[in-house]
N, C-alpha and C positions, 0 to 999 in steps of 0.2 A: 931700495924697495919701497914701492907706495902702499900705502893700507890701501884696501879697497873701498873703504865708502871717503877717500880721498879722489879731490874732486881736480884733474888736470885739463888743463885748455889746450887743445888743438894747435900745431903750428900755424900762424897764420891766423888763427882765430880771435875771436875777442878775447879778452883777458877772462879771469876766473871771478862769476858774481856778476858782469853785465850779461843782458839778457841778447840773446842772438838778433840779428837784422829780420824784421817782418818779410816774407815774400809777398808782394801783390799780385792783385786777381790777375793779372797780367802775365803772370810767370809762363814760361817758356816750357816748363814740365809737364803741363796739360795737356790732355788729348783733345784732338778737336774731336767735333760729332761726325766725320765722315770713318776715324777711326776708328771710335768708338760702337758705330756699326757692324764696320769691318769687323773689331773683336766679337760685341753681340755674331752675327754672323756664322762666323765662324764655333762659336760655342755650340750653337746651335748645330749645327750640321755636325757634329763632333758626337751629339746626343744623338742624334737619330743615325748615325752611323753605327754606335753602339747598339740600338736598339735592332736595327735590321738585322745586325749579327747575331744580337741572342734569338731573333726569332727564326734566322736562319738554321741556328743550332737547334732549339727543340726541333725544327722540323726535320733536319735529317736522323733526330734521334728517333720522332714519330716513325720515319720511313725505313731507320735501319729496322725498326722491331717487328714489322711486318713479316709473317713466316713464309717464308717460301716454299713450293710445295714443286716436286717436279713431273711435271707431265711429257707423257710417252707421245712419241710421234703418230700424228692418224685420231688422238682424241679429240682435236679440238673440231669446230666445226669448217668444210671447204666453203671459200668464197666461190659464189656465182661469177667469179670476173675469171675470165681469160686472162693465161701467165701468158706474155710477150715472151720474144725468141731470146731478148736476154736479159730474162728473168724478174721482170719488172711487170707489178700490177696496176694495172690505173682502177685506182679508187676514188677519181674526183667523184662533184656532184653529181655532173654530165652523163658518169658512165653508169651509173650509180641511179639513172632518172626515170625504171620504173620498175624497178623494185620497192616491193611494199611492205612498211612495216611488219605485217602479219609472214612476211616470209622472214625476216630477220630475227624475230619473236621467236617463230617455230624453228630455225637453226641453228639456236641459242639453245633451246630446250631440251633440243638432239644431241648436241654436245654435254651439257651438263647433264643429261639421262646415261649415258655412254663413259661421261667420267664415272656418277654413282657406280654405274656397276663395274670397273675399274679398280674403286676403292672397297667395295664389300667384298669381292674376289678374295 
């Protein structure tokens, strides 16, 4: 059994009391700077990967806490766009090119008048 602050050399090692072989600047165990990069690099996009995520997370927490409220068919306001024969409405810009804010305004108004009273019922 060795005491522990007993001091034993390596197989193959220097003997016990000379001092080990210096490594020069030379040594084989350094990273070059393309590496080195690479490592930088990589660290980096490791953080911002982390960070996207937590920001991902508060936001679906913002979005789950949002209350939802159910509204009945026929409250909300009709679009002036004609429904296609299978079921589809064109809302581009195009169809959409002369209608006037003031009419969108007002069937906004009609809707949210029409929920109120809805809700105070």
């Amino acid at each position: 059994m060795v005491a522990p602050h007993a001091t034993v050399a390596p197989p193959g090692g220097p003997p016990v009391g000379e001092a080990a072989p210096e490594i020069g600047s030379d040594s084989t165990y350094r990273r070059t700077w393309p590496q080195r990069l690479l490592i930088v690099a990589n660290v980096v996009l490791a953080a911002g990967l982390f960070f996207g995520a937590s920001r991902l997370a508060s936001f679906e927490e913002a979005v789950g806490s949002i209350i939802r409220i159910d509204v009945p068919a026929g409250v909300l306001a009709d679009l002036d766009v004609p429904i296609g024969a299978d079921g589809t409405v064109d809302i581009s810009p195009r169809a959409r090119l002369f209608i006037k804010e003031s009419e969108i305004i007002a069937s906004l108004y009609s809707g949210v008048e029409e929920l109120m009273k809805l809700e105070n019922a």
